[in-house]
C-alpha positions, 0 to 999 in steps of 0.5 A: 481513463475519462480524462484520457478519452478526451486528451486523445479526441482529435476535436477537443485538443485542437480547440485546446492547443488553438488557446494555447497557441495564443498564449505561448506563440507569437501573437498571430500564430495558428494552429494548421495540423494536429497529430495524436500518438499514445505513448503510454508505457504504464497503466498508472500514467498515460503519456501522449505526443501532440505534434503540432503544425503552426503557421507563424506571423510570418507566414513560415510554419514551424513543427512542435512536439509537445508531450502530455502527461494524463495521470492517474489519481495516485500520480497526481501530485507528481505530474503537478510538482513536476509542472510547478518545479520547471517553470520556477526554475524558468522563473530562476533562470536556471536555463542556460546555454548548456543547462536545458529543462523541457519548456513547461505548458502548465498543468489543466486540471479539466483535463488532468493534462500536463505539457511540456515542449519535447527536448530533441536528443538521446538519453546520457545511457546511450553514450556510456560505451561511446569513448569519443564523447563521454567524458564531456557529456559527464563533465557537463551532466555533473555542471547542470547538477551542480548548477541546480544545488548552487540555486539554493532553491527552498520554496518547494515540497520538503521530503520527511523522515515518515516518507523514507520510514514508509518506504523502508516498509514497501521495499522489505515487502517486495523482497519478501513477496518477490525475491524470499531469499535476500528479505533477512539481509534486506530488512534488516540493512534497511532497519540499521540504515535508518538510525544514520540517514534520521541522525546524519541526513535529517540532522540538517534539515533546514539546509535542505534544497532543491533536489531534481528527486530521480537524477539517473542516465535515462532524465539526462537528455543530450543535444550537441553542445546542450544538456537537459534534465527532464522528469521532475516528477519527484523533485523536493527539498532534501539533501544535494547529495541524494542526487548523486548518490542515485546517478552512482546507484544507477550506474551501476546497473551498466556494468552488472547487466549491460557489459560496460566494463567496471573501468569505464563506470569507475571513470565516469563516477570519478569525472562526474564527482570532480567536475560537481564538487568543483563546481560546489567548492566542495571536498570529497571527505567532506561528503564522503560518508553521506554519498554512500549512505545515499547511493546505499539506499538508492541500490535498496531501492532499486533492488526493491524495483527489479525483483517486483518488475523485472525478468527473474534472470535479470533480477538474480544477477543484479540482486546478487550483485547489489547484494555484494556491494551492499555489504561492502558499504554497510562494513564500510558503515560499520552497520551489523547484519543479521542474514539468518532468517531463523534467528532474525525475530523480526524476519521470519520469511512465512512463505519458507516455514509455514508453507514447507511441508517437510519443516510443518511434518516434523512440527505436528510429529513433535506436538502429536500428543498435545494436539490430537491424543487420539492420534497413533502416526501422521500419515500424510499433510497437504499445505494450501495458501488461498492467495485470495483470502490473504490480501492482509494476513498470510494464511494457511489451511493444512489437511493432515491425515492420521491414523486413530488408535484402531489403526483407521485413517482420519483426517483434521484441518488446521488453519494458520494466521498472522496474529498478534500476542494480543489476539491469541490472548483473546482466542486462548481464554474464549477457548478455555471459558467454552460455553454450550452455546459458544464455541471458538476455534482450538488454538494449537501452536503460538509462535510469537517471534514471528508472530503466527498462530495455528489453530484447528478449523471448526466443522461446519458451514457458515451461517450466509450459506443457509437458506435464508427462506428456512425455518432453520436460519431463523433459529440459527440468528437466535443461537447466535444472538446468544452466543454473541451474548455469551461472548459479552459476559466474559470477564477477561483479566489482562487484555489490554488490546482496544480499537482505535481511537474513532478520530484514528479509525475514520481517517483510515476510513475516510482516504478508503472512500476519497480514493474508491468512491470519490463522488460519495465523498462529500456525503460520507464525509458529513455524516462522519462529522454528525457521527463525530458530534454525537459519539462521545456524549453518547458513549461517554458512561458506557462500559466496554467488554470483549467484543469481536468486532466483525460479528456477521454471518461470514464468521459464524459457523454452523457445525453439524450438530447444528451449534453455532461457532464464532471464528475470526477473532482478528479484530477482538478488543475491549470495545462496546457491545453495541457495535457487535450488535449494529454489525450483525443487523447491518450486514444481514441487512445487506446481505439479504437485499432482494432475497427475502422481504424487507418484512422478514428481514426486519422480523430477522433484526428484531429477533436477534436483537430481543434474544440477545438483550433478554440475557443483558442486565437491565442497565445493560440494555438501556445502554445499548439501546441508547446507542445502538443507532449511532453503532448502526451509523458506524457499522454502515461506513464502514461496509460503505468503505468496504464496498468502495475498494472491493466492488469495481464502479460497474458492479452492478450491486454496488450502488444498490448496497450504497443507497441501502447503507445511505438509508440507514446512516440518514435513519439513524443520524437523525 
């Protein structure tokens, strides 16, 4: 937004396009007249239209469109590859007397601008249902297209295997979120899909060339006897044919949604392929498979778009159409499809089960005995989805009221969440191994097909809601110095689960902080280096034990009878106990800023701190002394990173936390 402030002030962009004028006018030309329109569509990238008045040598005065592109940090790269790929084809004399690109003005990175003089014309879709003029503007689309395949142009971005992998995990996670009902079918199409584009597509890598990226009616600009191509956004090396199989994809959507008859579509697919393969030299057999693997996935794609954008009107007919010809493509293929979503193991649709109230009722009639004995009949339940505790998990909280043996109502509340085998191991031995001073949550039902776990909410309030002031909070810190010192003596057998390698961890933790904290950057990045030197000397002769990896105040609960649970195991491995120790400290640090003394918050740490290590061996305690500072270092970056994506830059706490976390790293760094 700082950038586009400034590409629509009237002032700056006049003195702007004065420079411009010189560089891409006839020596001589000024600038008379500048008009500024936002045209802006998304939030992500904003488009401007500059409509220049310039007075030529000559003295007449031309009219200029130009349109600029401000994008956003995400969109970056796509405006920039889209800059660099028209004015190599330029450079390539790709332009011809009917093959046309927008004239590229290049990209000014101190303004986050990227130009282009407007091609004049009407998109290819707006001609679909004119008979008269169709079949020449197809023929002279599919010339342009192969035009640009014959080139044979290898000095650009490469698309990867990874890139289409990752896709393949966003659009199984928009059926899901969006449109439940086709996320088995779409997944698992998807999942088989896969194996033949990595075997049969990235099998000739090496021969891959210069695709346009997203060659659809919409970027095909028509003008008399010229044909454009425009938005080049996505452009890379990849297999010809994607380019093709997109225009197939799309055109599609003109029959199912804009009532151009199934006929005419089948015609223009039919010019289009001739003329192309024509112009290539190319059999229609011979590319047969590959173009409906490639238009396969383009409607994936698409049917991935319209159900997270789109009316739900429109997404039901085109998804039920796309679906219909899904599957003819993937017989075709000879790709298996497993549609039914409770044998599927890896597409259990959560939202239909988990969330079903009559589906959950006749699961806790079932295990009634099991989980809770005292029960007699299960009068009623109530299913919540808090929506804001589920930004990576799907999670439940079901209230479920019984009546007990002497006929009397009660009630339980019992909570649910997407939790590996790995987790549930740990939450099931701390169960059973229950201490006076450590209680964990009760685990009822693991369901490792999907995989999910419910398990039943201990009672009480979380230690950051007790007053900090109070004699009361102070004995609690001691209580859960101990329970976490409980934790630390379990010897668990066959947990295999360990936190990421910290190379693994900090490049996570790094793209956190280059893209929500870009001006701490450079600071933060130093002391992960520092950090880096010094962690493995440090940590080298440790030993790891069950830790759970994000101890603070959060997720301990104070039950009534004033005992101390530790909930949220979702991060629990075999790690080192300092970094529990380190995460409690630093977050009470944080936690407490400005509420209580600095002082106190000190006497706070050192309490907890004593009362823990009073129950460690020795050896124990020289260890975690040793490594305690650069556990704090850890613990700081990463509630650093936190910070950075939850808090909007004008939260008024953000930059406090930060310069507290800075002292602390610059502290314990040295």
């Amino acid at each position: 937004m700082k950038y586009f402030k400034q590409t629509k002030n009237k002032k700056v962009m006049r003195h702007f396009f004065n420079l411009i004028t010189k560089q891409y006018y006839p020596p001589g030309s000024k600038l008379k007249k500048i008009e500024i329109h936002d045209q802006s569509g998304t939030s992500f990238k904003k488009a401007l239209k500059y409509i220049l008045k310039i007075k030529l040598p000559s003295g007449k005065e031309v009219r200029k469109i130009i349109r600029g592109n401000v994008p956003s940090r995400d969109t970056r790269e796509e405006s920039y590859i889209a800059d660099r790929t028209k004015k190599m084809l330029f450079q390539k004399d790709f332009v011809s007397e009917t093959c046309q690109i927008p004239f590229p003005l290049g990209y000014y990175k101190k303004l986050n601008l990227v130009l282009y003089e407007e091609f004049p014309g009407k998109p290819f879709a707006c001609f679909i249902n004119k008979r008269k003029r169709i079949k020449e503007i197809t023929r002279k689309s599919a010339y342009c297209l192969a035009r640009l395949h014959n080139m044979r142009i290898k000095n650009s971005k490469k698309k990867k295997l990874s890139e289409i992998k990752d896709e393949i995990s966003y659009f199984k996670e928009d059926y899901k979120n969006n449109y439940p009902d086709v996320y088995a079918f779409g997944a698992s199409l998807l999942d088989n899909l896969f194996p033949l584009i990595k075997n049969e597509i990235f099998k000739n890598k090496k021969k891959f060339i210069l695709t346009h990226g997203d060659f659809n009616p919409n970027n095909i600009i028509v003008c008399g006897k010229k044909t454009a191509l425009i938005d080049w956004g996505r452009s890379n090396l990849f297999d010809p044919l994607s380019d093709m199989g997109n225009f197939f994809a799309q055109l599609n959507i003109f029959n199912w949604c804009e009532n151009i008859s199934q006929e005419k579509i089948k015609k223009i697919k039919l010019t289009f392929r001739h003329k192309y393969l024509q112009e290539r030299n190319i059999t229609y057999q011979a590319i047969k498979r590959k173009l409906i693997i490639h238009e396969l996935w383009w409607m994936m794609q698409i049917m991935a778009y319209t159900v997270s954008t789109r009316d739900p009107h429109v997404s039901q007919l085109l998804v039920n159409k796309t679906l219909e010809k899904a599957r003819k493509y993937a017989n075709w293929l000879g790709l298996e499809i497993n549609e039914d979503i409770l044998k599927t193991k890896k597409y259990h649709d959560l939202k239909k089960i988990f969330k079903d109230k009559e589906i959950m009722m006749k699961l806790y009639c079932k295990g009634r005995r099991k989980i809770f004995p005292q029960a007699k009949n299960i009068i009623d339940l109530e299913i919540e989805h808090p929506k804001a505790l589920s930004q990576t998990s799907f999670l439940t909280r079901t209230k479920i009221t019984y009546t007990n043996k002497k006929n009397k109502p009660e009630e339980i509340t019992i909570r649910g969440n997407t939790i590996n085998k790995n987790t549930f191991q740990i939450m099931e031995y701390v169960y059973k191994k229950n201490k006076k001073n450590l209680i964990s949550p009760r685990p009822l039902y693991y369901f490792p097909v999907v995989p999910y776990l419910l398990y039943e909410e201990v009672p009480g309030k979380p230690l950051r809601k007790i007053s900090f002031n109070s004699a009361k909070f102070a004995r609690l810190v001691k209580k859960s110095a101990l329970a976490l010192a409980n934790l630390h003596k379990l010897k668990p057998q066959g947990i295999k689960k360990r936190n990421l390698k910290e190379k693994e961890y900090f490049k996570e933790l790094r793209k956190k902080i280059k893209k929500y904290d870009p001006k701490n950057k450079k600071i933060i990045f130093k002391y992960v280096r520092l950090y880096h030197k010094k962690i493995h000397p440090s940590f080298r002769k440790s030993k790891r034990v069950l830790t759970h990896n994000d101890f603070q105040a959060s997720n301990i609960i104070v039950t009534p009878e004033n005992k101390i649970a530790i909930i949220d195991f979702t991060l629990s491995s075999m790690f080192y106990p300092s970094f529990d120790l380190a995460c409690f400290i630093t977050h009470l640090r944080i936690m407490l800023a400005d509420k209580v003394s600095h002082k106190k918050i000190e006497k706070l740490q050192k309490s907890f701190l004593n009362t823990y290590l009073k129950k460690m061996s020795k050896a124990r305690v020289k260890q975690i002394k040793k490594n305690l500072g650069l556990a704090q270092v850890r613990a700081a970056l990463d509630i650093w990173a936190i910070t950075a994506t939850l808090m909007g830059k004008n939260d008024k706490n953000r930059q406090k936390y930060v310069n507290i976390l800075n002292r602390i790293i610059k502290t314990n760094l040295k």
